[in-house]
C-alpha positions as CSV (number, residue, x, y, z in Angstrom):
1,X,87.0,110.8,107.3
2,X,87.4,111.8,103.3
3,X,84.3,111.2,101.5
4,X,86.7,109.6,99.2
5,X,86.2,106.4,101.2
6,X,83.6,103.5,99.7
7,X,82.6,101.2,103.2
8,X,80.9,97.9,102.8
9,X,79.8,96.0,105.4
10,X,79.0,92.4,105.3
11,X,76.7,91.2,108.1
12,X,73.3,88.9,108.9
13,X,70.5,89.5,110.8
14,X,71.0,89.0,114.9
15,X,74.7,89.6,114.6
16,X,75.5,91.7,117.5
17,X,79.0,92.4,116.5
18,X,77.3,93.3,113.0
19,X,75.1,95.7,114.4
20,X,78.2,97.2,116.8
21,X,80.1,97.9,113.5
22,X,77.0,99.4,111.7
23,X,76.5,102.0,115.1
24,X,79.9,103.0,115.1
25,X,79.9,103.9,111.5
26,X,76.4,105.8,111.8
27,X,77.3,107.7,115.4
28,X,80.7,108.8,112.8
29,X,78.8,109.5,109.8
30,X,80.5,107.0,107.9
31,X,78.0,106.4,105.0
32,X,78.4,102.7,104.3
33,X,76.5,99.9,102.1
34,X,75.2,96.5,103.7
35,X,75.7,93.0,101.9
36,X,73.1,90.6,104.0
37,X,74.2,87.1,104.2
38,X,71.5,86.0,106.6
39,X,70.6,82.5,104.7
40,X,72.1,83.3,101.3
41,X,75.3,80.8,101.0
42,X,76.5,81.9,97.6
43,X,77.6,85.5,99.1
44,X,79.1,83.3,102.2
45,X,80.7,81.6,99.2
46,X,82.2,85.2,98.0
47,X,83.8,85.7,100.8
48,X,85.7,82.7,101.2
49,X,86.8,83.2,97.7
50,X,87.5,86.8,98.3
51,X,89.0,85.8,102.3
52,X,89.1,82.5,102.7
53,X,86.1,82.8,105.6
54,X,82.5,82.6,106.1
55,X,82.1,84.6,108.8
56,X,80.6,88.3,109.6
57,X,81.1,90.8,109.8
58,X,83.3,91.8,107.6
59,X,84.4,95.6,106.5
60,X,85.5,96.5,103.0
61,X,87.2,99.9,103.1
62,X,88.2,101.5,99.5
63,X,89.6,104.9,99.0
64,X,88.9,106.8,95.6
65,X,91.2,105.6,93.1
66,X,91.8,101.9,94.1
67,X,89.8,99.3,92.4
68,X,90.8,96.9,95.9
69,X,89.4,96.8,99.1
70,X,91.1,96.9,102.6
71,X,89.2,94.2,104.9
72,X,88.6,93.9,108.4
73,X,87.7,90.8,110.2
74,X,88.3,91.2,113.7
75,X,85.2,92.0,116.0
76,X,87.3,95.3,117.2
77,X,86.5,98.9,116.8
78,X,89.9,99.5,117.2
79,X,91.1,98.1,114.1
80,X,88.2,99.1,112.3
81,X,89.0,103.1,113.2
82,X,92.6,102.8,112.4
83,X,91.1,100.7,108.8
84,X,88.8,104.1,108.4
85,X,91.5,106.7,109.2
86,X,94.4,105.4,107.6
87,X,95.7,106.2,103.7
């Protein structure tokens, strides 16, 4: 994957499918950031502006030069690695 790439992943603690994602982007050397949302509702609240859900975890993918975000919201590695590896 291009360096190029900013990853942000929202997630709370004893989310299993949070710490999945997180494993999968470590074992690939995806350097990524964390937003916590474990009992903080105003960044639950971002994301239903931003999504229209409340639920984690979600993955913000953003390559150099755009100032928007590709998310994914399904619990699938799948979709995430196509997310990653696509322009």
């Amino acid at each position: 994957m291009s360096q190029t790439k900013k990853v942000v992943v929202w997630s709370k603690a004893g989310c299993s499918y949070c710490e999945e994602v997180k494993s999968y982007l470590t074992e690939n050397n995806v350097e990524y950031s964390t937003v916590d949302v474990t009992e903080n509702d105003l960044l639950r609240d971002v994301l239903e502006v931003k999504y229209g859900i409340r639920y984690v975890p979600v993955v913000e993918i953003s390559s150099s030069g755009q100032e928007s975000y590709k998310a994914v919201f399904k619990v699938d590695l799948e979709a995430l690695k196509e997310a990653l590896y696509t322009p």
